[in-house]
gemmi code that builds the backbone of each chain (N, CA, C; Angstrom):
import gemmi

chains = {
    "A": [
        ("UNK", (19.001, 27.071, -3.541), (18.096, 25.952, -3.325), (18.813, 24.639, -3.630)),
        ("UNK", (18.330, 23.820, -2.903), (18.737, 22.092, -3.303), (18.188, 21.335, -4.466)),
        ("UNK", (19.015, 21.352, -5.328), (18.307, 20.675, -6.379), (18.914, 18.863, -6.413)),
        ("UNK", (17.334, 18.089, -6.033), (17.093, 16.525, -6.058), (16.953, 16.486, -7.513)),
        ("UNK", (17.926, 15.433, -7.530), (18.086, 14.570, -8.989), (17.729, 13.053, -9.045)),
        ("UNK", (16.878, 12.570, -9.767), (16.899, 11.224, -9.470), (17.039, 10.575, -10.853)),
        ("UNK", (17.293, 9.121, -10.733), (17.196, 8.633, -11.648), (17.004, 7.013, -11.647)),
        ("UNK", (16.593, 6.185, -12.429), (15.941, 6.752, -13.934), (14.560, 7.451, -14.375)),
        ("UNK", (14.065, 7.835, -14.229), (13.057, 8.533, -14.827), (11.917, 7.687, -15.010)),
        ("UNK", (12.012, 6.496, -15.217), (11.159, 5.460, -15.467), (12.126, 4.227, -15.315)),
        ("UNK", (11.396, 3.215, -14.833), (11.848, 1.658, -15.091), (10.794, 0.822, -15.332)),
        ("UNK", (11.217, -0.367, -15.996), (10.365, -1.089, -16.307), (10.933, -2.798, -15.664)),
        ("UNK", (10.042, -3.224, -14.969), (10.261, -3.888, -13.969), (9.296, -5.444, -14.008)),
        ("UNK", (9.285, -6.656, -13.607), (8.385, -7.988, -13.537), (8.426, -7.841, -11.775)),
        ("UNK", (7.115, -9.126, -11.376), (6.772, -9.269, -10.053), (8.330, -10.009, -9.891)),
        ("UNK", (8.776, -9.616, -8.327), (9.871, -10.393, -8.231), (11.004, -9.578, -8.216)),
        ("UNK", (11.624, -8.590, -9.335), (12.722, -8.250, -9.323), (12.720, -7.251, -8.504)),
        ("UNK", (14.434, -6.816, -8.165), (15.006, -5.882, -7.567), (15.020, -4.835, -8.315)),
        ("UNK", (14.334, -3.867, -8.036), (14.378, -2.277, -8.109), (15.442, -1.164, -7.377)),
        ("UNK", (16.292, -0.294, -7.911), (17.060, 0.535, -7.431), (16.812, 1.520, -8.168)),
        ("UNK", (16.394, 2.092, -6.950), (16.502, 4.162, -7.646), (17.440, 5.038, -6.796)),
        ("UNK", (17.874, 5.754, -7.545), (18.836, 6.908, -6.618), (18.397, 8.220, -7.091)),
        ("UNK", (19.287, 9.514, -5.923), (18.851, 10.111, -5.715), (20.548, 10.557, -5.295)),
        ("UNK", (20.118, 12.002, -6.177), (21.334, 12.792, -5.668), (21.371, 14.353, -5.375)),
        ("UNK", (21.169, 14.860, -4.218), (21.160, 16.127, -3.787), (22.887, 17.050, -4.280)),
        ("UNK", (22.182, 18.424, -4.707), (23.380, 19.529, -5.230), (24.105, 19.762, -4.176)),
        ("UNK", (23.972, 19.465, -2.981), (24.973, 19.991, -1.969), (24.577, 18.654, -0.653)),
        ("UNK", (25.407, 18.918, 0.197), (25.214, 17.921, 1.415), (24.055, 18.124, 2.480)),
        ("UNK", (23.324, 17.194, 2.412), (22.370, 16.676, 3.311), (22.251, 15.745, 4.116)),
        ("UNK", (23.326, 15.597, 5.278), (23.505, 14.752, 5.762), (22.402, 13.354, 5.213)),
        ("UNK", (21.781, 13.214, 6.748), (20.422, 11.733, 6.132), (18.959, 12.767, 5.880)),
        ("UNK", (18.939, 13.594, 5.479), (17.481, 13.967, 5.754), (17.246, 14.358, 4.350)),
        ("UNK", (16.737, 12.907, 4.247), (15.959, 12.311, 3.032), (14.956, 11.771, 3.027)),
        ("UNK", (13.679, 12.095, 2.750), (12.593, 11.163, 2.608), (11.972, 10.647, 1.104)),
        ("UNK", (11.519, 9.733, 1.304), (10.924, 8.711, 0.303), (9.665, 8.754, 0.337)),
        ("UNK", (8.741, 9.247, -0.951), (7.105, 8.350, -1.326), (7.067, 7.942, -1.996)),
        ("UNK", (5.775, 7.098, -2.148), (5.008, 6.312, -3.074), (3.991, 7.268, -3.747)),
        ("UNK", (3.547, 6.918, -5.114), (2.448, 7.740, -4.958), (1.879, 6.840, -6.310)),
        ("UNK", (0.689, 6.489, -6.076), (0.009, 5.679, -7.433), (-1.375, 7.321, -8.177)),
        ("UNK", (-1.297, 6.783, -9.214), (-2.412, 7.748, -9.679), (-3.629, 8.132, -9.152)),
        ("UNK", (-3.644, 9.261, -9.264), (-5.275, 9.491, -8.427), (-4.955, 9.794, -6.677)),
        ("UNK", (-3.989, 9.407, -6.382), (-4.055, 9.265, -4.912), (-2.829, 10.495, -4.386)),
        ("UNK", (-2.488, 10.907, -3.173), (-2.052, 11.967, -2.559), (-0.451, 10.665, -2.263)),
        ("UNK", (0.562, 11.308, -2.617), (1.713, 10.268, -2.091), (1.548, 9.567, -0.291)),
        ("UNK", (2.567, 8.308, -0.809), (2.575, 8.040, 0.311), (3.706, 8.115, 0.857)),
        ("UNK", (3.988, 8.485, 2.518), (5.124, 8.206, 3.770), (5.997, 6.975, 3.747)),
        ("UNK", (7.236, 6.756, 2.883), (7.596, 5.563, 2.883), (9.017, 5.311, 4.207)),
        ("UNK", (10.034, 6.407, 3.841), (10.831, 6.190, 4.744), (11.749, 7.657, 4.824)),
        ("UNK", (12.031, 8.043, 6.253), (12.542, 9.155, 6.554), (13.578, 8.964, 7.391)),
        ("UNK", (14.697, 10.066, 6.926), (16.249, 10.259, 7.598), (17.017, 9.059, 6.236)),
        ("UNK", (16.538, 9.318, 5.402), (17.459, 8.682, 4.693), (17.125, 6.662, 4.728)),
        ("UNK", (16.945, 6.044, 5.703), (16.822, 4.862, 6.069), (15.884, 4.352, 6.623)),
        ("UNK", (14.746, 5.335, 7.605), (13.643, 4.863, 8.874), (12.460, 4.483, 7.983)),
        ("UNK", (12.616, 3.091, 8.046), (10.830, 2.776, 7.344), (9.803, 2.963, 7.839)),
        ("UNK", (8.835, 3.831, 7.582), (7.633, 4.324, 8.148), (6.765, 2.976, 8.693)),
        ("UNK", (6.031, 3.099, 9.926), (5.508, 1.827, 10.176), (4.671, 1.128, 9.345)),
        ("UNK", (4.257, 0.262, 9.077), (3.652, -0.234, 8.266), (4.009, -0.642, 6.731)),
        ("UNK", (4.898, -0.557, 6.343), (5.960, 0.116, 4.858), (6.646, -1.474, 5.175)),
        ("UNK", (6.200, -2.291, 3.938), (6.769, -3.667, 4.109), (8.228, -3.870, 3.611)),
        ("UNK", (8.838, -4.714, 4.466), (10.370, -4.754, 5.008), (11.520, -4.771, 3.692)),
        ("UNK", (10.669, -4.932, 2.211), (11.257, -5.038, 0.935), (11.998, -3.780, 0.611)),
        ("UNK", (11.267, -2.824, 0.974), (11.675, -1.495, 0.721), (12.789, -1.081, 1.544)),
        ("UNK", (14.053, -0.440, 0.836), (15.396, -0.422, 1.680), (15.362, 1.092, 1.444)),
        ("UNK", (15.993, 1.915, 2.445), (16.601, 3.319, 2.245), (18.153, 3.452, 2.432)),
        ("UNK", (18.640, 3.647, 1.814), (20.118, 4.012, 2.449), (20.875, 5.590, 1.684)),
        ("UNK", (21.926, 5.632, 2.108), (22.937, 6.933, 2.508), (22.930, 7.502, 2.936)),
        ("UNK", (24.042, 8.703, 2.380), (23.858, 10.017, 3.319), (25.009, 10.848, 2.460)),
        ("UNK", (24.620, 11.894, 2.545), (25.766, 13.084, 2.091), (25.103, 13.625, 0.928)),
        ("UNK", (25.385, 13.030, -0.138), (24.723, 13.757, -1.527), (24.255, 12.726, -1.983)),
        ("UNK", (24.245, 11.396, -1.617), (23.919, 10.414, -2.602), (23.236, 9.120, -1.984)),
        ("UNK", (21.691, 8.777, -2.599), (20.918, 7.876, -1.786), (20.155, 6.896, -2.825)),
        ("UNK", (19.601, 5.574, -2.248), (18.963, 4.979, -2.814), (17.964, 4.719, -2.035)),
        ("UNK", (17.334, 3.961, -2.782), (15.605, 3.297, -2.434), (15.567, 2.039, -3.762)),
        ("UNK", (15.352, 0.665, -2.581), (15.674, -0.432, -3.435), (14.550, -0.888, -2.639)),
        ("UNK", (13.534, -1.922, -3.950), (12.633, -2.985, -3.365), (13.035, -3.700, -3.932)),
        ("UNK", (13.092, -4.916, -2.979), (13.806, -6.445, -3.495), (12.391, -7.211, -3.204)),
        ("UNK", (12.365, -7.836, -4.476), (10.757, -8.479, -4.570), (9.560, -8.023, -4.806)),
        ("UNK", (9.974, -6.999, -5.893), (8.576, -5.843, -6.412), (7.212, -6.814, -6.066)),
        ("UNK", (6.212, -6.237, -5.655), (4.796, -6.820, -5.922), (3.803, -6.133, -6.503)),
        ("UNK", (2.632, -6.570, -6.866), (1.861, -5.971, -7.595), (1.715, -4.325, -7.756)),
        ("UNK", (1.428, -4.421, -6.044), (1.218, -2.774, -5.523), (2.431, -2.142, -5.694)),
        ("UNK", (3.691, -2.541, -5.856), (4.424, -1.461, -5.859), (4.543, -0.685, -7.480)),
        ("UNK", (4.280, -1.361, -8.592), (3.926, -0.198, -9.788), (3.405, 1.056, -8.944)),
        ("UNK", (4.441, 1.960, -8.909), (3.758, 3.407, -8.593), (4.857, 4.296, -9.032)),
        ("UNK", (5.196, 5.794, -8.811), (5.903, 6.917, -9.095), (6.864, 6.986, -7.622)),
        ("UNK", (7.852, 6.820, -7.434), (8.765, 7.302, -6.106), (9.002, 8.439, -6.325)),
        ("UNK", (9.296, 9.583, -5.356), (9.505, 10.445, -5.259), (10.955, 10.767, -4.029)),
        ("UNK", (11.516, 11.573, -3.738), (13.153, 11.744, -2.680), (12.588, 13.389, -2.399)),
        ("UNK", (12.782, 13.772, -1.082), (12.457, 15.404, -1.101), (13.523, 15.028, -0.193)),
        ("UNK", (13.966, 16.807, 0.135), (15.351, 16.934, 0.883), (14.647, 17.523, 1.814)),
        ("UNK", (14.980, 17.368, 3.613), (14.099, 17.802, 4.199), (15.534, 19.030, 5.018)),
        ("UNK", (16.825, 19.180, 4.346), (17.948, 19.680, 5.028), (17.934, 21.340, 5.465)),
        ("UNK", (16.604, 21.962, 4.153), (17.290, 23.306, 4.301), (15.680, 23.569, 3.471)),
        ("UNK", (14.792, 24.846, 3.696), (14.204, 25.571, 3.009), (14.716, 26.273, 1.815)),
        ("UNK", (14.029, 26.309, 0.752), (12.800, 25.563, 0.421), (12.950, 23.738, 0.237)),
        ("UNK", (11.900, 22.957, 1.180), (12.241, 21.508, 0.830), (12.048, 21.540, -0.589)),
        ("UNK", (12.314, 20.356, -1.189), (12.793, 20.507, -2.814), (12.249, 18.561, -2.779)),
        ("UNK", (11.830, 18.379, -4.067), (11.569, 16.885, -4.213), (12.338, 16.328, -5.576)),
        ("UNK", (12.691, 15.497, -5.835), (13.126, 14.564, -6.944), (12.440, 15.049, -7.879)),
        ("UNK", (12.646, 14.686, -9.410), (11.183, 14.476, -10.414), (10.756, 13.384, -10.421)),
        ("UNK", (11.366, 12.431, -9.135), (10.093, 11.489, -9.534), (10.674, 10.114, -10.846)),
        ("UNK", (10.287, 8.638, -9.865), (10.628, 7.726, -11.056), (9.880, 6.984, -10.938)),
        ("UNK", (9.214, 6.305, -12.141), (7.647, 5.641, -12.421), (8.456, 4.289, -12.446)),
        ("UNK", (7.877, 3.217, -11.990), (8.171, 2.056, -11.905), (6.787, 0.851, -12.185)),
        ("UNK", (7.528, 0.739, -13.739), (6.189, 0.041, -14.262), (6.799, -1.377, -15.181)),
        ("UNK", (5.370, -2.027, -14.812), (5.776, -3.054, -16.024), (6.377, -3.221, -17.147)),
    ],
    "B": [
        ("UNK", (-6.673, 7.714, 14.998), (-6.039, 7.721, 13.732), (-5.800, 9.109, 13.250)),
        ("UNK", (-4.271, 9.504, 12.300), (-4.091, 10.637, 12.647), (-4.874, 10.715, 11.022)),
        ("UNK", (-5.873, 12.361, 10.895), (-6.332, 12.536, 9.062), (-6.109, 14.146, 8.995)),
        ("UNK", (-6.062, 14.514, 7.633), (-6.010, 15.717, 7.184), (-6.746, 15.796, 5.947)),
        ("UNK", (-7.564, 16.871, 6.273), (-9.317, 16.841, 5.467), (-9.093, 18.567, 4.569)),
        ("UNK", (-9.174, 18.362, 3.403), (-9.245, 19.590, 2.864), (-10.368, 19.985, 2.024)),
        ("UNK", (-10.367, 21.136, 1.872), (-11.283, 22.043, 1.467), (-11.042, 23.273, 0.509)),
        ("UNK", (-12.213, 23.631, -0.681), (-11.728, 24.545, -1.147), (-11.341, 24.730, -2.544)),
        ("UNK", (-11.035, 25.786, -3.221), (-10.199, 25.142, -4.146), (-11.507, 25.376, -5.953)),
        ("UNK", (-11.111, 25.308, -6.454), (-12.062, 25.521, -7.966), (-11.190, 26.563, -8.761)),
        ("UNK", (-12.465, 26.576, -9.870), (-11.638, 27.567, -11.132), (-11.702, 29.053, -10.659)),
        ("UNK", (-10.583, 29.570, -11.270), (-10.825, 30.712, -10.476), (-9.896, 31.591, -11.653)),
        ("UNK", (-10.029, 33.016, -12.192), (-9.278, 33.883, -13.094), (-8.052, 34.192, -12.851)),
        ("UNK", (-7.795, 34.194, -13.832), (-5.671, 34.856, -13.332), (-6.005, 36.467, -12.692)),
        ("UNK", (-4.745, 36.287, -11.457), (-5.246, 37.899, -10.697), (-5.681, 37.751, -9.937)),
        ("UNK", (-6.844, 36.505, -9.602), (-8.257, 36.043, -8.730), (-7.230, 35.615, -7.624)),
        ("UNK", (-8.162, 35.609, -6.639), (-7.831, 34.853, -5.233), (-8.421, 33.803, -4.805)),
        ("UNK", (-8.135, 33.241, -4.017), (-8.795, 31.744, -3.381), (-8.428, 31.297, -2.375)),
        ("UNK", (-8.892, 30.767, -1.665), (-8.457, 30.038, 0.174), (-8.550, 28.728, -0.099)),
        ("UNK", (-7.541, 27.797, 0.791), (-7.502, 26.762, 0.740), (-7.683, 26.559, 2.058)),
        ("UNK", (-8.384, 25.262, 2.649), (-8.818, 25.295, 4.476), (-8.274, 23.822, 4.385)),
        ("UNK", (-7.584, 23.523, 5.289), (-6.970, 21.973, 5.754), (-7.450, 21.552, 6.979)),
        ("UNK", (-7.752, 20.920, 7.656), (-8.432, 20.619, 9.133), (-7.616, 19.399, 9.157)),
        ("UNK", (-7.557, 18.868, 10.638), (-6.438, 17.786, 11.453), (-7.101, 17.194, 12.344)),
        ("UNK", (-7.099, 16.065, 12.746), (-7.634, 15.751, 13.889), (-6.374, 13.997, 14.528)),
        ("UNK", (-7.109, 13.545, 15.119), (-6.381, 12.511, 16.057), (-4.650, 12.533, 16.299)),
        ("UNK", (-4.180, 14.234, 16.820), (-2.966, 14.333, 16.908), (-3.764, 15.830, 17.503)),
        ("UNK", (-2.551, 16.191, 18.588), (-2.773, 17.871, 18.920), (-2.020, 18.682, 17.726)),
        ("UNK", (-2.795, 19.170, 17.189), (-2.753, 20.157, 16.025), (-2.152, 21.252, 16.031)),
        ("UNK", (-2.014, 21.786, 17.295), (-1.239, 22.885, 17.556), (0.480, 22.675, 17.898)),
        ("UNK", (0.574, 21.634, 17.813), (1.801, 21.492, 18.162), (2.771, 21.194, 17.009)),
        ("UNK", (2.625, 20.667, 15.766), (2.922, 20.315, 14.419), (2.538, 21.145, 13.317)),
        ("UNK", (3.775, 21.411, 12.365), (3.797, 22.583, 11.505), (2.852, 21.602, 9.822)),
        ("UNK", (2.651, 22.448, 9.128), (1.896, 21.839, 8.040), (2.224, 22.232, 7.116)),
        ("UNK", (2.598, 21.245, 6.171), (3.189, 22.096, 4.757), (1.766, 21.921, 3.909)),
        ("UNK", (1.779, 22.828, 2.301), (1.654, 22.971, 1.623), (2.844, 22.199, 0.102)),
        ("UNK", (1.501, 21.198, -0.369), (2.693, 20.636, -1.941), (1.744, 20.951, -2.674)),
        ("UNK", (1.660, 20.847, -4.112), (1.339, 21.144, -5.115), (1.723, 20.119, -6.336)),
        ("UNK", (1.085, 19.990, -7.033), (1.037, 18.894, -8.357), (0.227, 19.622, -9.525)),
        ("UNK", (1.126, 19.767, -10.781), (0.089, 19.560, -11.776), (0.014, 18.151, -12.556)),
        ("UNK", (-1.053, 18.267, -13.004), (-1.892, 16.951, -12.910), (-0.557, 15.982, -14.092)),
        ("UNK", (0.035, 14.913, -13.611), (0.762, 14.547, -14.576), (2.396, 14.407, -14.496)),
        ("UNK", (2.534, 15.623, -13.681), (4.140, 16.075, -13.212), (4.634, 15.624, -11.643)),
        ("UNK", (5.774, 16.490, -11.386), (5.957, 16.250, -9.607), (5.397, 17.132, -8.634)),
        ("UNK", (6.227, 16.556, -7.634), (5.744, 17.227, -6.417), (6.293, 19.159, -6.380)),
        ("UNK", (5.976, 19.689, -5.589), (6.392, 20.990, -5.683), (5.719, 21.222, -4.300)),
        ("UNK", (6.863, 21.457, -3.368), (6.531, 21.915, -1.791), (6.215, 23.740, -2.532)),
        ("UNK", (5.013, 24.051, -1.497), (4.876, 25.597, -1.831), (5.365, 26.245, -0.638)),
        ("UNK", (4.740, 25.752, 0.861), (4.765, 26.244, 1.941), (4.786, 25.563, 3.449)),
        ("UNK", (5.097, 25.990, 4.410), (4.965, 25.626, 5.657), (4.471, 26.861, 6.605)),
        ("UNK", (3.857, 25.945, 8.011), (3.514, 27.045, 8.985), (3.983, 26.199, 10.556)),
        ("UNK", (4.190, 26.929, 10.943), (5.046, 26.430, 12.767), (3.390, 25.900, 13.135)),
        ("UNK", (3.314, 25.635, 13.906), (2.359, 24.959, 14.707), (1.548, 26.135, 15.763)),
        ("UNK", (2.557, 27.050, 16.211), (1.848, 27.974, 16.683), (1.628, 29.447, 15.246)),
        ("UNK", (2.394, 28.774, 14.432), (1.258, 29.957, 13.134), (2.534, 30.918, 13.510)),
        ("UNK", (3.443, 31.004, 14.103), (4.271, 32.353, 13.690), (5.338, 32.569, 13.250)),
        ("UNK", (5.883, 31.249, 12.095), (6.708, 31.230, 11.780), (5.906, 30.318, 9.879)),
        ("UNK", (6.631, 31.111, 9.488), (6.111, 30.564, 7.860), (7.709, 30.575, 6.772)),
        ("UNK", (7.566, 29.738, 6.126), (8.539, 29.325, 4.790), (7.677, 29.637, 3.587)),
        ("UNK", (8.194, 29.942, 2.665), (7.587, 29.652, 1.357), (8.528, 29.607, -0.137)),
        ("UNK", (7.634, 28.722, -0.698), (9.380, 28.679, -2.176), (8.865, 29.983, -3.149)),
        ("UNK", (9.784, 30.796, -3.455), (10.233, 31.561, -4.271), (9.290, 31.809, -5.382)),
        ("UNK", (8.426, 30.720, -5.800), (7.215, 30.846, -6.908), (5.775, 31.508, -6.265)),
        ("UNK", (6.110, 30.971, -5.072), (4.816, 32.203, -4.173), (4.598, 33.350, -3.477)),
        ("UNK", (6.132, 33.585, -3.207), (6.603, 34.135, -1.937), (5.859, 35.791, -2.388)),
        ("UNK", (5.269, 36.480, -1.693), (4.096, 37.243, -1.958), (3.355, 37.616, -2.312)),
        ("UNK", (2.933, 36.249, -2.738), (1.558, 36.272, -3.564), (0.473, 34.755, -2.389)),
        ("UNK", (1.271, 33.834, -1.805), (0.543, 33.391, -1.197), (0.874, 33.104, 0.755)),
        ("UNK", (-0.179, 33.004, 1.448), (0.217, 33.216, 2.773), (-0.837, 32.067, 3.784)),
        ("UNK", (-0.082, 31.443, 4.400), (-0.053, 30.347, 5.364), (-0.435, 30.931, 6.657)),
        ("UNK", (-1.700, 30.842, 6.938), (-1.820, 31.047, 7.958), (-2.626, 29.941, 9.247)),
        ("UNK", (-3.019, 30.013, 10.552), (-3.501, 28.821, 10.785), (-4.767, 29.268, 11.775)),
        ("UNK", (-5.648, 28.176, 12.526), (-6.611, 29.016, 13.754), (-6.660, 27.451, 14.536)),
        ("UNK", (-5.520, 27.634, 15.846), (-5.590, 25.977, 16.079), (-6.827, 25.825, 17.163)),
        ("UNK", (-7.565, 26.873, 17.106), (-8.864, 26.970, 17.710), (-10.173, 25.872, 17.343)),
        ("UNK", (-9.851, 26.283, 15.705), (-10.996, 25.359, 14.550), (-10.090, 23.938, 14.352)),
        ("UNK", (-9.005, 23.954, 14.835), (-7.758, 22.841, 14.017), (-7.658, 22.748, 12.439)),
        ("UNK", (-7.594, 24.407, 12.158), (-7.363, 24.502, 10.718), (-6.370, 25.180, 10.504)),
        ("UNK", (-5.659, 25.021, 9.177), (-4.652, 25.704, 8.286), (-5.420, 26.151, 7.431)),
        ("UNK", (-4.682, 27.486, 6.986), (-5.420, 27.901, 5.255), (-4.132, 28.501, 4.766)),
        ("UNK", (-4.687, 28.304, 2.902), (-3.261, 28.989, 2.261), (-4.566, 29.784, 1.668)),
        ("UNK", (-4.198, 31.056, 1.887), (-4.622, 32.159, 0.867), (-3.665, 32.629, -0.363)),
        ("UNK", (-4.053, 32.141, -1.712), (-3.732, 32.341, -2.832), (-4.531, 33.641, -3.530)),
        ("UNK", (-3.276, 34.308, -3.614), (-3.642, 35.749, -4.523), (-2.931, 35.995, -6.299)),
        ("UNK", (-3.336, 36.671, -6.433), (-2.808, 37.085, -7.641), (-2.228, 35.896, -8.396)),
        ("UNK", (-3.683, 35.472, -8.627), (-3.025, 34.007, -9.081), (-2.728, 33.624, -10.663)),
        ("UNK", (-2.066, 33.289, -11.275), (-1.115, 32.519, -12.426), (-1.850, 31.338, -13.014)),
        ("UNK", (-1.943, 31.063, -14.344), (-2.077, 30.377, -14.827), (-1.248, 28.453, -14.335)),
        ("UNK", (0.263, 28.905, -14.046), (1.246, 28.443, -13.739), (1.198, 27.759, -12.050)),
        ("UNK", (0.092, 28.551, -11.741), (-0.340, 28.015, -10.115), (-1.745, 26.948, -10.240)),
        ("UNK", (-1.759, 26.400, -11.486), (-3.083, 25.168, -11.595), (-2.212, 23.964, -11.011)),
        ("UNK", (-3.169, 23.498, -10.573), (-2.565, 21.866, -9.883), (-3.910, 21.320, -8.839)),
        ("UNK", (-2.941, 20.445, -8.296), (-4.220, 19.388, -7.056), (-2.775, 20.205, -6.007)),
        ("UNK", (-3.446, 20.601, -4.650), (-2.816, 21.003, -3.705), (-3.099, 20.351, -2.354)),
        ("UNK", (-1.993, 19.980, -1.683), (-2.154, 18.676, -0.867), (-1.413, 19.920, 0.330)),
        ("UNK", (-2.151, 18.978, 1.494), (-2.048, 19.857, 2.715), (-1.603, 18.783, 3.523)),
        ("UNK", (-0.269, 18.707, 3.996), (0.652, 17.494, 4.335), (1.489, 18.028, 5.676)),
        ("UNK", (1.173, 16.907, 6.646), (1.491, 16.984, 8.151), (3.095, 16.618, 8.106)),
        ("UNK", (3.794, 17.866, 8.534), (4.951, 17.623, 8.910), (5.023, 16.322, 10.524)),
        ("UNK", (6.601, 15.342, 10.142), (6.382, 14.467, 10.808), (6.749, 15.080, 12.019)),
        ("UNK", (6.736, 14.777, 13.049), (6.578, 15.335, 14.451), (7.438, 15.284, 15.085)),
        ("UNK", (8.823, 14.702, 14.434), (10.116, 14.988, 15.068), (10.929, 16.406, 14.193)),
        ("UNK", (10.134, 16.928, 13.392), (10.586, 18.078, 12.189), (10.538, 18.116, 11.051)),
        ("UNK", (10.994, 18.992, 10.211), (11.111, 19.341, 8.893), (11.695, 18.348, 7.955)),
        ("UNK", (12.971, 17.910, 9.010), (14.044, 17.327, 8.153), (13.956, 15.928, 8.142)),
        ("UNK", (12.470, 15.237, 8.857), (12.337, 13.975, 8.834), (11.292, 13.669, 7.886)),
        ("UNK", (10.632, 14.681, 6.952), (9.739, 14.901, 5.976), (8.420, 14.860, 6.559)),
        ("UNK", (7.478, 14.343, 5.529), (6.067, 14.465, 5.860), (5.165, 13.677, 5.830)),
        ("UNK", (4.615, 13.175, 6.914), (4.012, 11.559, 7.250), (2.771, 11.780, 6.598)),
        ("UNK", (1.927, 12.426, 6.873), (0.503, 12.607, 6.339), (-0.206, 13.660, 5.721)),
        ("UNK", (-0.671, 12.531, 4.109), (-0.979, 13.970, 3.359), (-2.771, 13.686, 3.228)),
        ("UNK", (-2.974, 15.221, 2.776), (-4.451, 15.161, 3.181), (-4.714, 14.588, 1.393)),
        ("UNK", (-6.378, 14.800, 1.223), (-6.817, 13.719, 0.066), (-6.231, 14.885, -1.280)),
        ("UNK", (-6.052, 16.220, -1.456), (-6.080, 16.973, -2.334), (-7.420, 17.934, -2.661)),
        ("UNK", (-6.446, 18.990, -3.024), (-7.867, 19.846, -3.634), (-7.208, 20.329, -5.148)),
        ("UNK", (-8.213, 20.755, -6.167), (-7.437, 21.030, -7.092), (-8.444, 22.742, -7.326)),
        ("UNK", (-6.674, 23.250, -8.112), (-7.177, 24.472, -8.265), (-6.985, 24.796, -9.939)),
        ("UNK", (-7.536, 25.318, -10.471), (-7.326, 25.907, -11.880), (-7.493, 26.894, -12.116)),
        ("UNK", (-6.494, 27.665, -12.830), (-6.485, 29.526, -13.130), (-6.529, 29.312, -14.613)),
        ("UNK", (-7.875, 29.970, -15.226), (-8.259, 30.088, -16.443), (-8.909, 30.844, -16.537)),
        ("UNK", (-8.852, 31.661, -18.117), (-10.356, 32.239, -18.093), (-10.752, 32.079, -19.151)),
    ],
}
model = gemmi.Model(1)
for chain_id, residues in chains.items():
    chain = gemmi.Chain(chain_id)
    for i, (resn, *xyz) in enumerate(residues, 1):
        res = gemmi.Residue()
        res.name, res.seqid = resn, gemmi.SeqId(i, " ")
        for name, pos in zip(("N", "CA", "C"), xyz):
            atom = gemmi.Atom()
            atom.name, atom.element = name, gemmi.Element(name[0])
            atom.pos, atom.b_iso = gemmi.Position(*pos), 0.0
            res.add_atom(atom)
        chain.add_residue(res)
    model.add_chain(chain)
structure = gemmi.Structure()
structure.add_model(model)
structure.setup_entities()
């Protein structure tokens, strides 16, 4: 199985700043990487797939990049709504496999 | 608008069984495979399962793999996971999430609202 690593585990973040999380798969996955959101109470959300494709609607702050074993997810200009949990699943090989996940809070 | 509506789901004994029912609409349903994730309340995600679109092809991770089974009826435009012999270790909210429609490997655009299940007695 693919084991997603992410990190940090938590950040603590103001309106405004740049956020970077990564994400590192045990073996190669080319781009097939996807990204959610997920706030409490609620079912995650579709942020961006293949590593880079921002889901429509998914405002233009939110960046995806790499490929191979090693990826990020950067919002430049956190806003209110983005305090939530990100999540990275590998979509390369059964069983898909997800990150643990990094909380991004005040 | 594309939604995924679930159903199902409560306390139920270790050993016990239970069905989970997912329904789809504003997309042809038969043509797109549907996973199965899982959450306990607090923690991450945990993909359990998938089903092909025509229902004859199924995945499942290693924590279920014959004990639970994906099946579909794109007649009703439903999925169900039948959970058996169920675990303490199988409590969570279980989300019934539309693979995106170019495949597997482009992840999963739409998840339904959750159902939650709990094995206690």
């Amino acid at each position: 199985d693919i084991q997603m690593t992410q990190s940090p585990s938590s950040v603590s973040a103001s309106v405004g700043d740049r956020v970077t999380i990564t994400c590192r798969a045990s073996q190669y996955i080319s781009t097939w990487l996807a990204w959610y959101q997920q706030k409490p109470g609620k079912p995650p959300k579709f942020l961006i797939s293949a590593a880079s494709s921002l889901q429509s609607g998914v405002p233009s702050r939110f960046r995806g990049s790499g490929s191979g074993t090693d990826f990020t997810l950067t919002i430049t200009g956190l806003q209110p709504e983005d305090f939530a949990t990100y999540y990275c699943q590998q979509g390369n090989s059964f069983p898909l496999t997800f990150g643990g996940g990094t909380r991004v809070e005040i | 608008e594309v939604q995924i509506f679930q159903s199902g789901g409560g306390l139920i004994q270790p050993g016990g069984s239970l069905r989970l029912s997912c329904g789809g609409s504003g997309y042809t349903f038969r043509k797109i495979s549907m996973n199965w994730v899982r959450q306990v309340p607090g923690k991450g995600l945990e993909w359990v399962a998938v089903i092909s679109g025509h229902g004859r092809a199924t995945e499942y991770a290693d924590s279920v793999k014959g004990r639970f089974t994906a099946s579909r009826d794109n007649s009703k435009n439903t999925v169900y996971l039948h959970m058996s012999s169920l675990r303490t270790d199988d409590t969570g909210v279980y989300y019934c999430v539309r693979e995106e429609p170019q495949g597997h490997r482009y992840g999963m655009d739409v998840w339904g609202q959750g159902t939650t299940v709990t094995v206690s007695s």
